[in-house]
C-alpha positions as CSV (number, residue, x, y, z in Angstrom):
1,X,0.0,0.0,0.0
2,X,1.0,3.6,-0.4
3,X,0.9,6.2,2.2
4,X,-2.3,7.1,1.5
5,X,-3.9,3.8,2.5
6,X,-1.8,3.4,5.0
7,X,-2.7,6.2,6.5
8,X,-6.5,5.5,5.7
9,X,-5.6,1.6,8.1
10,X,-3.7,3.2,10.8
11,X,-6.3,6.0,11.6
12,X,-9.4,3.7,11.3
13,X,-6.9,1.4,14.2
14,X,-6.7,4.4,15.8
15,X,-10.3,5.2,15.8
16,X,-11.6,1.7,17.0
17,X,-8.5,1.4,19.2
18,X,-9.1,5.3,21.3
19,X,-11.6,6.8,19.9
20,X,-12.1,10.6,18.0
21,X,-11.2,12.6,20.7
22,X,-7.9,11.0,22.0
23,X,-6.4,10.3,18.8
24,X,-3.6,12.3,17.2
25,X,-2.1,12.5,14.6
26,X,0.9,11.1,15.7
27,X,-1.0,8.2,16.9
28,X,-2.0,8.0,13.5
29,X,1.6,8.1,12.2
30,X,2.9,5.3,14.5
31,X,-0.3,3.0,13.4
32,X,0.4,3.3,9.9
33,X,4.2,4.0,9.5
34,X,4.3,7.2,7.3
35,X,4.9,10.8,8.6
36,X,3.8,14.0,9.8
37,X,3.6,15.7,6.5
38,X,2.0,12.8,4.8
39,X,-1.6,13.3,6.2
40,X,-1.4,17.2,5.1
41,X,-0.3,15.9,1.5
42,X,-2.7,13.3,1.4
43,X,-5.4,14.7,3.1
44,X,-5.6,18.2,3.9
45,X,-5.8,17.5,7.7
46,X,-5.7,15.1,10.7
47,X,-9.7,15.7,10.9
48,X,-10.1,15.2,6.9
49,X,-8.1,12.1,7.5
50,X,-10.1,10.9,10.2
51,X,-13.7,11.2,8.9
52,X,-12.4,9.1,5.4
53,X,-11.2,6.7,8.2
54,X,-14.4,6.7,10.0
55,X,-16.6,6.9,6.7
56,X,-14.7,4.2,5.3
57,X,-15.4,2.0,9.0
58,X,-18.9,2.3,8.2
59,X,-19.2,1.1,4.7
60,X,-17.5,-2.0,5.7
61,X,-19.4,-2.0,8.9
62,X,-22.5,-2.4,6.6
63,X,-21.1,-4.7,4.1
64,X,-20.1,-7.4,7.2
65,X,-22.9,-6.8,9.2
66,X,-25.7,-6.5,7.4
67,X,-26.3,-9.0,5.4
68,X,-25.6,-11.1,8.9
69,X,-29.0,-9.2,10.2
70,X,-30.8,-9.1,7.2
71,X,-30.5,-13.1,7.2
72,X,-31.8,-13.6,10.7
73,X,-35.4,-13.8,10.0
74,X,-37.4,-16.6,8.2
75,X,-38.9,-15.1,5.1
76,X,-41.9,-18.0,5.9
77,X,-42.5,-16.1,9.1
78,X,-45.3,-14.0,10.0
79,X,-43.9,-10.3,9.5
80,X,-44.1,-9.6,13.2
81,X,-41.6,-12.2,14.2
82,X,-39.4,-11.4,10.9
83,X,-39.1,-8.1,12.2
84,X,-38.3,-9.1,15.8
85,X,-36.2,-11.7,15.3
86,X,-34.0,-8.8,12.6
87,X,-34.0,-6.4,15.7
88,X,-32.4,-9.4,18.1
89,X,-29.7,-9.7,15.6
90,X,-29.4,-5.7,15.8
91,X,-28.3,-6.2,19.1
92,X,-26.0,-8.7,18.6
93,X,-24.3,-6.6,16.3
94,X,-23.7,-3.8,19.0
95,X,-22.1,-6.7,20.6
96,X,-19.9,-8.4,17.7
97,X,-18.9,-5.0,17.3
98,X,-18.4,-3.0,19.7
99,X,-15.4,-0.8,19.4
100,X,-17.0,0.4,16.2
101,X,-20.4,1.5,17.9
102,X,-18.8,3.4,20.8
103,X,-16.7,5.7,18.3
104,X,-19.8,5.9,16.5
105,X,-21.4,7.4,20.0
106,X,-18.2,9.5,20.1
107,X,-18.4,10.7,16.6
108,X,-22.3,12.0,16.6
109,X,-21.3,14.1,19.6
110,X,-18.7,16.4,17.6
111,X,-21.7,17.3,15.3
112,X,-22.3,20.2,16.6
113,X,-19.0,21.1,17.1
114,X,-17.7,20.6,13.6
115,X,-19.9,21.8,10.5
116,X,-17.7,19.7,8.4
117,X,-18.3,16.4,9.8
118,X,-22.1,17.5,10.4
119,X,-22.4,18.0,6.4
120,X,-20.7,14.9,6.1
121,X,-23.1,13.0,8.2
122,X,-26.2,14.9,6.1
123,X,-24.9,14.2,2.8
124,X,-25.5,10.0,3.3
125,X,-28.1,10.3,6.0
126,X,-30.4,9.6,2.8
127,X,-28.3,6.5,1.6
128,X,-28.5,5.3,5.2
129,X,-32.3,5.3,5.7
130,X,-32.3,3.4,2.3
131,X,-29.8,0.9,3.6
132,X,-32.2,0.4,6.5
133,X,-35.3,-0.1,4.4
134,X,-33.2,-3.0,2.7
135,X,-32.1,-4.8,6.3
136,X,-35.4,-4.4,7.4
137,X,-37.2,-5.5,4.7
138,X,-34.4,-8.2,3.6
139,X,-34.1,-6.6,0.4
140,X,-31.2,-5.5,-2.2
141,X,-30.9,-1.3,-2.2
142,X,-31.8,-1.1,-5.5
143,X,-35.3,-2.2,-4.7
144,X,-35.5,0.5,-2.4
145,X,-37.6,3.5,-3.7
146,X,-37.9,7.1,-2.7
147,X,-40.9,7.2,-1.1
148,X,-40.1,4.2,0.9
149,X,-36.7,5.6,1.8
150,X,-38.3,8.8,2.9
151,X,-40.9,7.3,5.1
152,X,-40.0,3.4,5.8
153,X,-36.2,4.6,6.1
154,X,-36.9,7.2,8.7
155,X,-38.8,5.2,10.8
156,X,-36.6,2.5,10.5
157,X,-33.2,4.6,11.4
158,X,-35.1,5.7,13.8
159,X,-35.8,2.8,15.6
160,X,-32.1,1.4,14.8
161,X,-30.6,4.4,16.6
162,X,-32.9,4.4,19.4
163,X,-32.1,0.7,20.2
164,X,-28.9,1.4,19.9
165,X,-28.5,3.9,22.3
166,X,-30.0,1.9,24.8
167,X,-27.7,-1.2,24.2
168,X,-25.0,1.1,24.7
169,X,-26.5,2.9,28.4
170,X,-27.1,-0.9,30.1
171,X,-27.4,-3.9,27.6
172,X,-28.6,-5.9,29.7
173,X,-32.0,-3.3,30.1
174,X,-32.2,-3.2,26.3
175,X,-35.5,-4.5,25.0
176,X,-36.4,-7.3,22.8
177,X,-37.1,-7.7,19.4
178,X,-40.2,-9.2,20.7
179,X,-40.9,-6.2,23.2
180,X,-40.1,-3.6,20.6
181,X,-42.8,-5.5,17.8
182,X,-45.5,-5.4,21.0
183,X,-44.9,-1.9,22.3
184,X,-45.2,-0.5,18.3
185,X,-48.3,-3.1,17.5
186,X,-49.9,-1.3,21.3
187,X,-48.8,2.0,20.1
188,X,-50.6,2.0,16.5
189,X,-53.4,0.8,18.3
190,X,-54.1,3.2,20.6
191,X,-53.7,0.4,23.9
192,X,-50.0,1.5,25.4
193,X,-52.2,0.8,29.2
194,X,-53.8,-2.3,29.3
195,X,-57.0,-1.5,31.3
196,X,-55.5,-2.2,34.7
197,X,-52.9,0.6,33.7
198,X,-55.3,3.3,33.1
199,X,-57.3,2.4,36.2
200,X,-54.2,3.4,38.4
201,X,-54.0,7.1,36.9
């Protein structure tokens, strides 16, 4: 490999390894055995280098992990348990890979912080709610439309990041496929308190 890549290896080591915040570029420099001046001639700057890194983490993250999730569920199933038994595997992603979702945490918090990364973040948010339509719904991305990456996709990341960052506060609290499937069925249905419940307000 050239500098470039090497570069590109050492900080996504350095990334999974400390994290955004701890990581300099020196750090990066001993990871990937180039130099100082390399990441300015390569990349512009540590940070430039270091989203690439992180962007690049993700795309592979995706191209693992996915089609791991997306072949969790029986397609003979009845939707309910297809789409409980694909959040299970969710977790068990956060699990399999963990050093990657707790930079991830890290990562989101600089948004507001750096414009930069923020735009970068914007400019595939789109992609990503497609990608989640496709796990989901245990489909290629191609098959994925507008309209159902506009609303499906939302409600899908949505539910993705929200089980996520409860996995990462106390795994052991984090609900179900099976609990998430019945809250959202009670939810659509206007019965979140059972009758017992609402007696007690």
């Amino acid at each position: 490999m050239g500098h470039r890549e090497d570069l590109l290896e050492g900080a996504k080591r350095c990334l999974l390894d400390k994290g955004w915040t701890r990581t300099t570029a020196r750090d990066i420099v001993a990871a990937s055995g180039a130099n100082l001046a390399s990441i300015g001639y390569h990349y512009g700057s540590k940070d430039a280098l270091m989203m690439e890194a992180f962007l690049q983490l993700t795309v592979e993250w995706a191209d693992g992990a996915a089609p791991v999730i997306a072949s969790a569920a029986d397609p003979d199933a009845p939707r309910e348990e297809r789409l409980a038994a694909t959040l299970d595997r969710v977790s068990a992603s956060f699990a399999n890979d963990r050093e990657y979702w707790s930079v991830q945490m890290e990562v989101i918090g600089q948004l507001v912080k750096n414009p930069e990364l923020r735009e970068k973040f914007a400019a595939v948010q789109s992609h990503g709610r497609e990608g989640m339509v496709a796990l989901f719904e245990g489909v290629d991305d191609s098959e994925v439309g507008p309209e159902a990456t506009r609303t499906a996709g939302a409600f899908y990341h949505a539910l993705f990041v929200g089980l996520w960052m409860q996995w990462l506060i106390d795994p052991a609290a984090a609900p179900t496929g099976r609990e998430i499937v019945e809250g959202a069925r009670r939810a659509l249905a206007g019965t979140v308190l059972n009758a017992q419940e609402g007696a007690g307000r």
